[in-house]
C-alpha positions in Angstrom: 0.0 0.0 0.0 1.0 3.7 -0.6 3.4 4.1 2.2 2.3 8.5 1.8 -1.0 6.6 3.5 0.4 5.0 6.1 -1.7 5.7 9.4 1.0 4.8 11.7 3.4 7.6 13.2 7.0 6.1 13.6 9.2 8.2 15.2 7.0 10.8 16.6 4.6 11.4 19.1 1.3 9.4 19.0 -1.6 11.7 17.2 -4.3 12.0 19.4 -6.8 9.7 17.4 -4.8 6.6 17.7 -3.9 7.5 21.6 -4.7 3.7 23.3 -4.7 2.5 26.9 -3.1 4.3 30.0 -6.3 5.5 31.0 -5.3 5.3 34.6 -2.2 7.0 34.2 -3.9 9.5 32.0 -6.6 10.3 34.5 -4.0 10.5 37.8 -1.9 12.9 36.1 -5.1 14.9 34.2 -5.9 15.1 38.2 -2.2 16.9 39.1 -3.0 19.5 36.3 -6.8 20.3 37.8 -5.4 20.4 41.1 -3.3 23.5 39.5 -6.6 25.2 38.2 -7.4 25.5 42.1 -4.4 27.6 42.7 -2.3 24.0 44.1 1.2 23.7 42.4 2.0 20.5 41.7 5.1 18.7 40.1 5.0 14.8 38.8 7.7 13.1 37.2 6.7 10.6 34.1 9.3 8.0 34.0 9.2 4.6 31.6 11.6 2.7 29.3 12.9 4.4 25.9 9.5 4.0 23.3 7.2 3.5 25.8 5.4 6.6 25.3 5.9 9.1 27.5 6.0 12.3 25.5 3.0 11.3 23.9 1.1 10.6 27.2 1.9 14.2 28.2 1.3 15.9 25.1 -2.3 14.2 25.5 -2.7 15.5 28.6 -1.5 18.6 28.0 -4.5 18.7 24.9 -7.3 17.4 27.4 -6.2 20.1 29.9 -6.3 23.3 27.9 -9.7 21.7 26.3 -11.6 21.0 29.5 -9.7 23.0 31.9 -8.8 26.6 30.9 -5.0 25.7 31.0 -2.1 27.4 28.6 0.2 24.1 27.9 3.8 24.1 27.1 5.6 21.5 25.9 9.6 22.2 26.0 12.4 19.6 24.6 15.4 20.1 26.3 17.6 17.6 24.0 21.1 19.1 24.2 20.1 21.6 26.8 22.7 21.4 30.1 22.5 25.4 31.5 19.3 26.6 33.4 19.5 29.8 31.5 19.3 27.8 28.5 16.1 26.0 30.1 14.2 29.3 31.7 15.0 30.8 27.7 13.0 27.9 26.4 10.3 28.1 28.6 9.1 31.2 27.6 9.9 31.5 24.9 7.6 28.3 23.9 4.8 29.9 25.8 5.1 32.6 23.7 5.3 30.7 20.5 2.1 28.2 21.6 0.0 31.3 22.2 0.2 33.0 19.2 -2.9 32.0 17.7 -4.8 32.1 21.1 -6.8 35.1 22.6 -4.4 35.7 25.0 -1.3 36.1 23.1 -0.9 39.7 23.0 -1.2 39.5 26.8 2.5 37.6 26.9 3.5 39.8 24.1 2.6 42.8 26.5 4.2 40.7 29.5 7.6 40.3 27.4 7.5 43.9 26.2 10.1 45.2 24.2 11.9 41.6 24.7 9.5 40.3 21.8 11.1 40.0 18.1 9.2 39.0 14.8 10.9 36.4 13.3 10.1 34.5 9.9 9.9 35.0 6.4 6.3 37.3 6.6 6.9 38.0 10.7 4.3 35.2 11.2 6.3 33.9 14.5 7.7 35.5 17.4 10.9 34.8 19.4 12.0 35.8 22.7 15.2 38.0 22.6 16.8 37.7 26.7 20.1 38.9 27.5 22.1 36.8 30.3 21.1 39.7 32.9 17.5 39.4 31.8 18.0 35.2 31.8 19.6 35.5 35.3 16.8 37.3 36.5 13.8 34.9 35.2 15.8 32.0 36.6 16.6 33.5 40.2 12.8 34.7 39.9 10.7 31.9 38.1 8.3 31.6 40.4 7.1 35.4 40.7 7.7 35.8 36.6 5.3 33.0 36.5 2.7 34.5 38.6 3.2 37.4 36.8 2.4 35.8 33.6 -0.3 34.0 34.9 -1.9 37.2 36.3 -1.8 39.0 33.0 -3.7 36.1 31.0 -6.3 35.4 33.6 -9.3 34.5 33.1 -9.0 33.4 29.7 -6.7 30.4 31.2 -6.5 29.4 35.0 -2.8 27.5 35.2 0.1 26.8 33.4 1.0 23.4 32.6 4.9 23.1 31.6 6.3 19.7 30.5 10.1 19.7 30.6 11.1 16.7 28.6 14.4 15.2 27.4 16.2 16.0 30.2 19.3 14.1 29.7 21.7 17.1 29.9 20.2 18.5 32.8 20.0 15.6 34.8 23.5 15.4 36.1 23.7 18.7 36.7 24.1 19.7 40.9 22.6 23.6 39.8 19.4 22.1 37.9 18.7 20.0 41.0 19.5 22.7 43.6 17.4 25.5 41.2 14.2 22.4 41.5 14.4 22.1 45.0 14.8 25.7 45.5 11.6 26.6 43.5 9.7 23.8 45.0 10.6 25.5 48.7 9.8 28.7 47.4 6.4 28.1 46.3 5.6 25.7 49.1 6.5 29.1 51.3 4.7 31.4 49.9 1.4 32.7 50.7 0.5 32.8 47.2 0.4 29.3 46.2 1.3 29.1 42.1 -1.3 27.7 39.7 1.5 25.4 38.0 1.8 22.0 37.0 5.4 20.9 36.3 5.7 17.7 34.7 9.2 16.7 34.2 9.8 13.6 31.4 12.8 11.2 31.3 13.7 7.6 32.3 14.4 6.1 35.4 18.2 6.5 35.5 17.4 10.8 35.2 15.2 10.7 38.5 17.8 8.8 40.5 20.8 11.0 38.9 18.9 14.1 40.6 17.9 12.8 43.4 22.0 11.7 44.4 22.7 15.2 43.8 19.9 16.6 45.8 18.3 14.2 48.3 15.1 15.7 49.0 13.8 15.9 45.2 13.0 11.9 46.5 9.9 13.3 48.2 9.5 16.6 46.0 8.2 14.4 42.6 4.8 12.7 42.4 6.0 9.4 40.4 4.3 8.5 37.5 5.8 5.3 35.9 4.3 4.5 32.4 4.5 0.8 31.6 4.0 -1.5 28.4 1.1 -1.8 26.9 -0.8 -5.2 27.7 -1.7 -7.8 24.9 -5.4 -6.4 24.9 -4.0 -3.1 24.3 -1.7 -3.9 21.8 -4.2 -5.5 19.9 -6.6 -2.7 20.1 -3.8 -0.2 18.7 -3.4 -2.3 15.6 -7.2 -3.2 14.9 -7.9 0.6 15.2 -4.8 2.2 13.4 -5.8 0.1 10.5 -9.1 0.4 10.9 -9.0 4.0 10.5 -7.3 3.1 7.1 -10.1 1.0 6.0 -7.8 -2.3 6.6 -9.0 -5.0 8.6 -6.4 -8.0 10.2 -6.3 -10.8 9.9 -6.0 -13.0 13.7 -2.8 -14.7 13.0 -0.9 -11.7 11.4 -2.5 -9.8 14.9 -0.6 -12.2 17.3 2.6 -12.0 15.2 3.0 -7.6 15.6 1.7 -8.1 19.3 3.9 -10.6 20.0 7.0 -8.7 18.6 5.7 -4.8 19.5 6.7 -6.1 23.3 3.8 -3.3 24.5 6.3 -0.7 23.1 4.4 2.0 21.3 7.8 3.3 19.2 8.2 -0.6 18.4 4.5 -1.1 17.4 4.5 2.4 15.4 7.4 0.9 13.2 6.2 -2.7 13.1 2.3 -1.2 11.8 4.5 1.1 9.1 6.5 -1.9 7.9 3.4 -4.1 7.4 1.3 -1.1 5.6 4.3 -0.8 3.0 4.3 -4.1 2.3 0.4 -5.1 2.5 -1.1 -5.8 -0.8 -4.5 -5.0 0.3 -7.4 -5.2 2.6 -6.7 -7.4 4.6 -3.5 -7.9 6.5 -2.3 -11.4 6.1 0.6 -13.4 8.1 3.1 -13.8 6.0 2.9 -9.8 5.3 3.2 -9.3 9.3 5.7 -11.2 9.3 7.6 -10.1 6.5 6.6 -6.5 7.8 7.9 -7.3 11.1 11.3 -8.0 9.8 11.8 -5.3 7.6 10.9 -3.2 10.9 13.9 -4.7 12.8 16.1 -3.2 10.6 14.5 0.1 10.6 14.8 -0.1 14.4 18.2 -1.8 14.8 20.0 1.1 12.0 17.8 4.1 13.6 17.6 3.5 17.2 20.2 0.5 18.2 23.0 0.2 16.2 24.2 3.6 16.9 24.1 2.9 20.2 25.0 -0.7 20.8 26.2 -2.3 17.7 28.6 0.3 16.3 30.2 -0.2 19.3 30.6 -3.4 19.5 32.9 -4.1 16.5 34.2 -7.5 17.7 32.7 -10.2 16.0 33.1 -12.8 19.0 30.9 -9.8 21.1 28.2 -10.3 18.4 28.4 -13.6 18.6 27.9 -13.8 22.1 24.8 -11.4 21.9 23.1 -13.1 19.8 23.4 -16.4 21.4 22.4 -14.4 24.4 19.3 -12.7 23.0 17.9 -16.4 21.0 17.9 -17.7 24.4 16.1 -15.0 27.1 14.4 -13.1 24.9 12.6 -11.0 27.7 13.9 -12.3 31.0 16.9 -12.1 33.3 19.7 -14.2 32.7 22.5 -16.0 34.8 26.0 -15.4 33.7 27.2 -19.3 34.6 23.8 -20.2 32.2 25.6 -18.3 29.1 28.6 -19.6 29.7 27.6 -23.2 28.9 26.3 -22.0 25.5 29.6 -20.2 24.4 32.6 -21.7 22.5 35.8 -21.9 23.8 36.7 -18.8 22.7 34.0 -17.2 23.8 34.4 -17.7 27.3 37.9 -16.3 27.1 35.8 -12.9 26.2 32.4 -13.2 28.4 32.9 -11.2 31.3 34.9 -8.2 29.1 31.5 -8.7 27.2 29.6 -8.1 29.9 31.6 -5.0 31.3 31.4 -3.4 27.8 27.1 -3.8 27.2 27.0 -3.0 30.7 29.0 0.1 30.1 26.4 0.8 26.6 23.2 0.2 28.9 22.6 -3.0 27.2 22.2 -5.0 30.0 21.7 -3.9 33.8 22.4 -6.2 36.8 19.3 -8.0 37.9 18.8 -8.1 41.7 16.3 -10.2 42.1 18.2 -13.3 40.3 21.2 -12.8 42.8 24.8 -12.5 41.7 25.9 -12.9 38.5 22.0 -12.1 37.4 21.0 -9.4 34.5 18.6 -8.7 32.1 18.5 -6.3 29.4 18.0 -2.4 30.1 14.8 -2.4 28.1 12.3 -4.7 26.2 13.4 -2.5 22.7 16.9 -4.1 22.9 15.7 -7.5 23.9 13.3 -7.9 21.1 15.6 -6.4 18.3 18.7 -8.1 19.4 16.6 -11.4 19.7 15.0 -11.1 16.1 18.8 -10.1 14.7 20.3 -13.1 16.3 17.5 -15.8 14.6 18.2 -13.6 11.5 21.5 -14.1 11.6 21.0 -18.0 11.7 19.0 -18.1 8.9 15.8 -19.0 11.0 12.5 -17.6 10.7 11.5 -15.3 14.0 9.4 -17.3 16.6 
């Protein structure tokens, strides 16, 4: 089929028509934000495995709450950001840029003042234009620049939702953690209150790097862990995207893209893609899962793994190894004396500098409930693609 069609969304966000499951997640975190509206700041922390879906969670949120709650949403990538001026420059100046369709926008605009520059090829956008004293300031003053933002575009919206995500440059810095905490005190001090709801997005590993370099962000973040998707709702996601396509599935060639999605959104996204390119028409069949299925593990292993992992690992005795390790534990934990026995001579000889070095690359994590010499792999993306690449590379059909 016409891959221009496709109705599947690799690589980006999940549109808001195809948005499946996490409706109790959606609904505790949809309650943080309303909280907000009542004057109550709140700050959550939405933590899961890479592809699992947590930018799109928030950015659905973030939709629900400026429909039914008279919020103004931000949504701010911070990929490559690692200085809190940077940050506080971002902030605002995607509030700016989010608002400028909306009724209030010549409120901020007024709020900004002279700070304010057109920008574009017909002065359609704006930009914010902050020298480092005027960045200093809004970060040693976020809270009171917030209320007075807030206070100029009420009552057309009640709170501010901001959603700092990709935070992996910020996370190991000491003054991004100190600057939380101190905001967090500040507001909790105040008389005021603030009519915020600060949702900060990253994986597991981010919240514990803060919290080691500031202890008390431990008790500061409401945790919201998003998990994989079940079966049912893996299966739901499929029958609908295509539906919406006019394509029904077949039940055999519905097992096969559940089975290998792993209740990974990103993995499902390219897995639905794969199979729409290579459908030949109404009616998704097995052998075009499964041939779609494949052709998705490459586009997953060259976009998302192999420039982590694999490049890296140039040694062909390491592959080797991997592969052997992935055909046999798939999903679960594994015992390092257990893939020994399976190893060649030679092999052995390498294991444990094998282990150091995935470890090292995030591969593989020690597993504590198996006990010593226990791990499993970091994330159910790597144990799937590695597992499909290692019956590939035997010549075997994926099972």
């Amino acid at each position: 089929m016409n891959p221009e069609y496709s109705p599947f969304t690799p690589g980006q966000p999940v549109p808001m028509e195809f948005f499946v499951g996490r409706k109790s997640e959606i609904e505790r975190l949809h309650s943080l934000v309303r909280a907000s509206c009542n004057g109550k700041f709140r700050i959550c922390f939405v933590t899961g495995e890479r592809g699992i879906g947590k930018s799109s969670l928030v950015s659905f949120v973030r939709y629900l709450s400026e429909r039914e709650d008279g919020v103004a949403g931000a949504h701010i990538f911070l990929g490559g950001v690692d200085s809190l001026h940077e940050m506080v420059r971002r902030i605002f100046d995607r509030l700016l840029k989010d608002s400028i369709d909306k009724p209030w926008h010549q409120k901020l605009r007024d709020f900004f003042g002279k700070h304010v520059k057109q920008i574009g090829l017909f002065g359609i956008t704006v930009e914010l234009e902050l020298a480092g004293s005027d960045l200093e300031s809004l970060t040693n003053n976020f809270a009171p620049s917030l209320r007075g933002m807030l206070a100029g575009i009420r009552p057309a919206r009640k709170a501010l939702l901001l959603i700092l995500d990709d935070i992996n440059g910020l996370a190991g810095s000491a003054a991004f953690a100190n600057w939380l905490k101190s905001f967090v005190d500040e507001v909790a001090t105040s008389s005021d209150g603030l009519a915020v709801c600060l949702v900060v997005v990253g994986l597991e590993e981010r919240r514990r790097q803060l919290i080691e370099l500031q202890q008390s962000l431990a008790r500061v973040f409401e945790l919201l862990e998003i998990k994989p998707w079940s079966e049912e709702e893996t299966a739901s996601f499929f029958l609908q995207t295509f539906k919406k396509a006019n394509v029904e599935v077949s039940s055999e060639a519905l097992q096969t893209m559940v089975k290998f999605s792993g209740g990974l959104p990103v993995l499902a996204h390219e897995i639905g893609d794969a199979v729409w390119r290579v459908a030949a028409g109404g009616v998704i069949r097995p052998e075009e899962a499964l041939k779609g299925m494949l052709e998705a593990a490459d586009v997953i292993g060259h976009k998302l793994l192999e420039p982590q992992i694999l490049q890296a690992i140039r040694s062909q005795r390491y592959r080797s190894i991997l592969r052997k390790l992935a055909a046999q534990h798939p999903r679960h934990s594994f015992r390092r004396a257990d893939l020994l026995k399976a190893l060649s001579a030679e092999e052995k000889k390498v294991c444990d500098n094998f282990l150091t070095r995935i470890r090292k690359l995030g591969a593989i994590v020690p597993d504590q409930e198996g006990g010593p010499g226990s791990y499993r792999f970091s994330n159910q993306l790597h144990a799937l693609y590695f597992h499909i690449e290692a019956q590939r590379a035997r010549g075997q059909r994926p099972s």
